[in-house]
N, C-alpha and C positions, 0 to 999 in steps of 0.2 A: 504494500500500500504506500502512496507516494501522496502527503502532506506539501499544496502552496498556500502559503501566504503572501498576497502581491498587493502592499500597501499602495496608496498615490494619495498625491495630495496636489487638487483642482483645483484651478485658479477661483477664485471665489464668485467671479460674475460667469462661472460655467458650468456651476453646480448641477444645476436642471438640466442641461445638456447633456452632463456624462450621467446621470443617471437613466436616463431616456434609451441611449444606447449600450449602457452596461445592462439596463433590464433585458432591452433583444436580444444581448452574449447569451447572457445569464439562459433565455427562455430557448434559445436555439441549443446551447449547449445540453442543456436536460433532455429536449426532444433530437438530436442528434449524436450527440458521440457516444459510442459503447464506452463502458468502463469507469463512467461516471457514476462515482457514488454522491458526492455534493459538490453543489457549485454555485457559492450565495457570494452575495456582497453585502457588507456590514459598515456602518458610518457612525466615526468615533461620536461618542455624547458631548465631549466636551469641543470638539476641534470639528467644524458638520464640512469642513474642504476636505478632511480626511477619510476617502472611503478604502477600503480592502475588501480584493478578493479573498475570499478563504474557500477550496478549493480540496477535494478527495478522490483520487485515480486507482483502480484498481491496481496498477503498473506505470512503469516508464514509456512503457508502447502506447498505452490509452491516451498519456500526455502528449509523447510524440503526435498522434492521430489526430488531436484536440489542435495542437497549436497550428497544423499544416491546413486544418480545415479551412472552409471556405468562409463560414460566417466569423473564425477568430480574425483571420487574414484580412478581412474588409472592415472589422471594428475594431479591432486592435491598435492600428495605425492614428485614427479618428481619436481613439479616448487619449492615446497620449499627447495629442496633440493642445489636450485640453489643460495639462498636468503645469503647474504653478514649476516640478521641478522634476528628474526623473526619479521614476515609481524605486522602489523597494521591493525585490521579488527572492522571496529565500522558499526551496523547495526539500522538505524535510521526508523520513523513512521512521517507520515506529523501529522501536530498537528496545521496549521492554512491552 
């Protein structure tokens, strides 16, 4: 099982924007990629420019398959475009 965490932090007048197209990621990713176990985006309480993906793959293959797709490849480019600075993306393995 393969854990991401891929913080970003939006510029603040583009809030609404990236959530609009991180929701489409978000709802194509569930109805498309095998291997997905979760695939939410969460918005810090205190800091609302802060949002994270937090993200569950069965494997490193699913991830691969996920990132080559066609809906990450055409929204992916777009959210970071919107990013105040570049995102924060640490991809973790359970180990107990």
């Amino acid at each position: 099982m393969i854990k991401v965490v891929a913080k970003q932090t939006v510029k603040q007048d583009k809030i609404n924007s990236f959530l609009a197209s991180a929701k489409k990621l978000v709802e194509e990713t569930h109805q498309k990629d095998s291997g997905c176990i979760s695939y939410d985006i969460f918005q810090d309480l205190q800091h609302a420019e802060v949002l994270t993906f937090i993200e569950e793959w069965e494997n490193q293959d699913a991830l691969d398959k996920h990132m080559a797709s066609k809906h990450f490849k055409e929204l992916f480019p777009y959210l970071n475009g919107l990013l105040e600075k570049p995102g924060e993306i640490n991809c973790y393995k359970k180990v107990v």
